[in-house]
N, C-alpha and C positions, 0 to 999 in steps of 0.2 A: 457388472454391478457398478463399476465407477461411472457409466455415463447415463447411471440412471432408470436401464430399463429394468433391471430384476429389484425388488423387492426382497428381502428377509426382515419375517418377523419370528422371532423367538416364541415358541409352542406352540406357531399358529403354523408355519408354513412358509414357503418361496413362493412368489408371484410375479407375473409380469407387471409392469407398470403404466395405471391405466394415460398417466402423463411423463412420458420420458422426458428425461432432460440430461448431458450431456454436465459433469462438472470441470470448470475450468482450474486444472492443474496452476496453481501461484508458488512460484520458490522465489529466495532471495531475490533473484534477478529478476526483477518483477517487468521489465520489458522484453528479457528474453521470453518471458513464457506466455508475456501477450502476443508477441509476435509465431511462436511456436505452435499454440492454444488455442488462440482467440483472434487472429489476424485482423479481423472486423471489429474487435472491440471500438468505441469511441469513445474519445474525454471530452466532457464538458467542462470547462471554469467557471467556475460559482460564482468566486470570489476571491478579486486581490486586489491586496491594501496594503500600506503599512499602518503598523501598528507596536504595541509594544511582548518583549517576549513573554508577556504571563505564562500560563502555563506549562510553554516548555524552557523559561529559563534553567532549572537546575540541569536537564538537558543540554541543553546549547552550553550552559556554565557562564550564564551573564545574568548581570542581575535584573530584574524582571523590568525595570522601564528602559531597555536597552532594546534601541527599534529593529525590528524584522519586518520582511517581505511573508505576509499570511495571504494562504491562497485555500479556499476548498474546491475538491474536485470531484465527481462524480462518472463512473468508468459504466459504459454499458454494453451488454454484447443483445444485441436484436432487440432493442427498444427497453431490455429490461435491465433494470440497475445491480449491480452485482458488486462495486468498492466504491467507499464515497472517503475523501482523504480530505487530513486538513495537515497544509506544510508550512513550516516556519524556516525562513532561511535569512542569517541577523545581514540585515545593512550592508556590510562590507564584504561580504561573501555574493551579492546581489545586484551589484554595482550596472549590471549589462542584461540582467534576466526582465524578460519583456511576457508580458500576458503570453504572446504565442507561443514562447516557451514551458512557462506552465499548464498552455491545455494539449503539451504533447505526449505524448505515451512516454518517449525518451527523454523526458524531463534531467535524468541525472545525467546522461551521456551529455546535451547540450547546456546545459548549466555548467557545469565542468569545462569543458572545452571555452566556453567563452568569458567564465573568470577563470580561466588559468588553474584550475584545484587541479589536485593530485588526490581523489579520495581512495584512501590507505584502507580504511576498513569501514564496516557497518556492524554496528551495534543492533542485535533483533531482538526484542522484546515480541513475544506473541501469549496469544491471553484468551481468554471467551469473559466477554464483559453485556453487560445488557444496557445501550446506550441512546436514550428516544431521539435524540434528534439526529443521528445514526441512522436508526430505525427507519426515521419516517422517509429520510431520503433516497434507503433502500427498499421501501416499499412492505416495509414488516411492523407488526403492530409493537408497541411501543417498550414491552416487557418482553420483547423477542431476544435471547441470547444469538451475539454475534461472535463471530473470529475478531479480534482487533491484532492489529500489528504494531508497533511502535519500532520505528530507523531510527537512527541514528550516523552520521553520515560523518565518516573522521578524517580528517584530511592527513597527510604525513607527518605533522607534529604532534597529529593524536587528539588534536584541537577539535572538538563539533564544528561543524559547518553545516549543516543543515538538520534537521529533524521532518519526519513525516509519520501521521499517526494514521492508519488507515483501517477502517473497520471493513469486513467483506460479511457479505451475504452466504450463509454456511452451506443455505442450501444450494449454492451455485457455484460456491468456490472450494477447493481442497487445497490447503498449506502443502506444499511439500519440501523435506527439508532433507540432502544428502550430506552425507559426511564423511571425506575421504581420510581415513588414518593417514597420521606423520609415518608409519610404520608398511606402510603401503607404498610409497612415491617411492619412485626412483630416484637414488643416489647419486 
């Protein structure tokens, strides 16, 4: 069922599926599971600018004409589009991050590593929102509900340092999210 070939429909019946398709497993670590998942996935960069933090100011926690590094990016696995992402990452946190950094899959591992961050935690907002120009870049008509994701990226002071809003194509992608009890680990 998860990769698509069987069908259930409620009072009607199971069926095979007359178009499989394969859903790509996405958890937090959204490059582990490309790499796990989808090892052919490709990122295209859309576009990056600076610009200022509109929209995700209260996020980042700067006030909205305070500039960021805006990148959109577009994920595809065999020519079809399945996450199209828009990242805001402010100024100073950006200092060394260069376009081919943002059209790589491991966008947070090298970004990191070449400003110096220590990212402490992520913050996950996830949602089904219905978003057209989302849409159109995934290929779904305009009033299409999506998955959206909202990062949030906190460095050891607890401080934002980056934001990434990414919507996935539902019917290609499945969230997956584990959660290991405090009550579990070992002592």
């Amino acid at each position: 069922e998860e990769e698509g070939l069987i069908l259930r429909r409620p009072k009607i019946g199971t069926f095979v599926s007359s178009q499989p398709h394969r859903l790509v497993p996405v958890s937090i670590d959204y490059t582990g599971s490309l790499h796990l998942h989808a090892p052919d996935a490709e990122r295209i960069l859309l576009v990056c600018r600076q610009e200022t933090a509109g929209a995700a100011a209260d996020l980042l926690k700067l006030p909205e004409s305070a500039p960021v590094v805006y990148s959109e990016r577009l994920d595809k696995l065999n020519g079809v589009p399945f996450a199209w992402d828009r990242g805001f990452i402010p100024q100073r946190y950006a200092k060394k991050v260069t376009s081919e950094d943002l059209s790589h899959v491991a966008l947070v591992e090298r970004w990191s590593k070449k400003e110096g961050l220590d990212v402490d935690a992520i913050q996950q907002t996830i949602e089904t929102v219905v978003d057209r120009r989302a849409a159109r870049h995934l290929g779904l008509s305009a009033n299409h509900p999506l998955l959206k994701a909202t990062e949030c990226y906190l460095g050891r002071s607890g401080r934002p340092c980056g934001v990434f809003i990414t919507c996935y194509h539902p019917g290609l992608v499945q969230l997956r999210i584990r959660y290991a009890s405090p009550s579990l680990q070992p002592t």
